[in-house]
C-alpha positions in Angstrom: 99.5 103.8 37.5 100.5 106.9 39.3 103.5 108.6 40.1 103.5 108.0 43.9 102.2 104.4 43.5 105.3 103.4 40.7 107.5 105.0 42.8 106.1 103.2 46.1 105.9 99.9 44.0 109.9 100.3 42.9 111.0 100.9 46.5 109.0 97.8 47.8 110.5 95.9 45.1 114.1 96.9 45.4 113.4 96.2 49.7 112.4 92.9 48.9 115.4 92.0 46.8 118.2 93.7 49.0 116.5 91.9 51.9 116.2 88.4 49.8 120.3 89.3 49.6 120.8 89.7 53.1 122.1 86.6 55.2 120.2 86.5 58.7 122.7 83.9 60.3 125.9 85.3 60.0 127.4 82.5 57.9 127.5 82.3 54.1 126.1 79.3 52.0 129.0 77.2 51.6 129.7 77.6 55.7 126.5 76.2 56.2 126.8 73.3 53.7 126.3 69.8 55.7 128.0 67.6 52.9 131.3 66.1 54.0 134.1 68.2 53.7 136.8 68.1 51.1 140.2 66.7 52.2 142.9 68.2 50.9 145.4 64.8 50.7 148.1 64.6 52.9 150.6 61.7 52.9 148.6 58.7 52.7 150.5 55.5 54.1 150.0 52.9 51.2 152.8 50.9 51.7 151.8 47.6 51.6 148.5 48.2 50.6 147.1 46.0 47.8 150.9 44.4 46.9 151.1 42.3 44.2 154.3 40.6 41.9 152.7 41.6 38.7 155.0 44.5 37.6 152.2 46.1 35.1 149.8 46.5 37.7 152.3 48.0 40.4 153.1 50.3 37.6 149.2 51.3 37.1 148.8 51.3 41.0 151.6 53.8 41.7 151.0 56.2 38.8 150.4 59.7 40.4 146.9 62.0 39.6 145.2 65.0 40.1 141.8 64.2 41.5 138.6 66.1 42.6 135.9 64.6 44.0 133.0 65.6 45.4 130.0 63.8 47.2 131.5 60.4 45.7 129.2 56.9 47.0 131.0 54.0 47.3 128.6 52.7 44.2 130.0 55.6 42.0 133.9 55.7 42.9 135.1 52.6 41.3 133.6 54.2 37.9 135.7 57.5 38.3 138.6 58.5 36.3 141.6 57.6 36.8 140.3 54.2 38.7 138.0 53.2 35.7 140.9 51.4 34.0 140.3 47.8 35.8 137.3 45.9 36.9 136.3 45.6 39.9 134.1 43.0 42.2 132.1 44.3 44.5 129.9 43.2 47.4 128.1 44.6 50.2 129.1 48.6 49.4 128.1 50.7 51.9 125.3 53.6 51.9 128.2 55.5 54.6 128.6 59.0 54.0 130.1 60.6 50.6 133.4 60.8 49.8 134.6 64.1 48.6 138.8 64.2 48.3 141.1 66.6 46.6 144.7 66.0 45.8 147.1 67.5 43.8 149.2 64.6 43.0 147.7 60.9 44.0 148.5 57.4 43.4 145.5 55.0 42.5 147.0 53.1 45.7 146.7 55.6 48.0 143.2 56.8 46.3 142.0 53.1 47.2 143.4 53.0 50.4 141.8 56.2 51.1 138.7 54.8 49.4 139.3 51.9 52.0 139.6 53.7 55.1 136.3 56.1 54.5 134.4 53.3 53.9 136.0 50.5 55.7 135.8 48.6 53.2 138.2 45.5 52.4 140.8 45.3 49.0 142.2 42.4 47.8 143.1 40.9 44.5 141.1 38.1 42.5 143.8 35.9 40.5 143.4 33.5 37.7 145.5 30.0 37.8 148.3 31.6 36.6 148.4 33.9 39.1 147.7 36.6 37.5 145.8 39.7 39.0 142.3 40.1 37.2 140.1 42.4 39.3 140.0 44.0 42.8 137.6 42.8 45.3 135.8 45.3 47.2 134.1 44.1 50.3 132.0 46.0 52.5 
C-alpha cells in the first residue's frame, strides 16, 4: 500500500466513525427510548389498601424499601425482591405495558397498590379457617 492510498484509507476510516458518532435527530438515545418511563414515587395513598387483623403481616406490609425497577410484567413483579417473601395467587395477569418504578423509601403496600393501579389489577387476601392470611390474590 502507498503513502497517498493509507493516508486516504485512514481519513475515510476516521469519517466513517466520527460520522457513525454523530446523532442526526437532535435527541440522544435514552430521549428516544419508547419504554415506559420511570416514576420516581411520590406519596402513594395506601391506606386501607389490602387491611388485615394479622399484626405480622401488617408489620411485613408496612416495612419501607428502596426499589428499582425497570420494564417489570405483571408475570415477573410478584417474584421481585422485597415482595418475594409471600405467595401469591394469580389469575388472568395482564400483557399491559411494563412497570418500571423507583423509590427511595417504599412500603410493600404501597408497591402493591402501585402494582394495582398500573395494572388494574385486583388484591385481596386468601384466608384459612382460622382466619389467618395465607396468600394474596392477584386478579386481572
Amino acid at each position: 500500500m502507498t503513502f497517498g492510498k493509507g493516508l486516504l484509507f485512514s481519513s475515510l476510516v476516521l469519517f466513517a466513525l466520527g460520522l457513525s458518532s454523530c446523532e442526526t435527530n437532535g435527541t440522544s438515545d435514552s430521549a428516544s427510548d419508547t419504554s415506559a418511563p420511570v416514576q420516581e414515587s411520590g406519596p402513594i395513598n395506601a391506606a386501607g389498601f389490602l387491611k388485615t387483623d394479622f399484626a405480622p403481616l401488617n408489620k411485613w406490609l408496612d416495612e419501607r424499601f428502596e426499589v428499582d425497577y425497570k420494564h417489570m410484567t405483571p408475570q415477573l413483579i410478584f417474584d421481585q425482591l422485597p415482595l418475594n417473601d409471600i405467595f401469591y395467587e394469580t389469575s388472568g395477569l395482564p400483557s399491559g405495558p411494563p412497570l418500571s418504578f423507583t423509590s427511595s423509601s417504599v412500603s410493600r403496600r404501597e408497591l402493591l397498590k402501585k402494582i394495582s393501579q398500573h395494572w388494574g389489577l385486583k388484591m385481596s387476601f386468601v384466608k384459612d379457617d382460622s382466619g389467618t392470611p395465607t396468600a394474596v390474590k392477584v386478579e386481572g
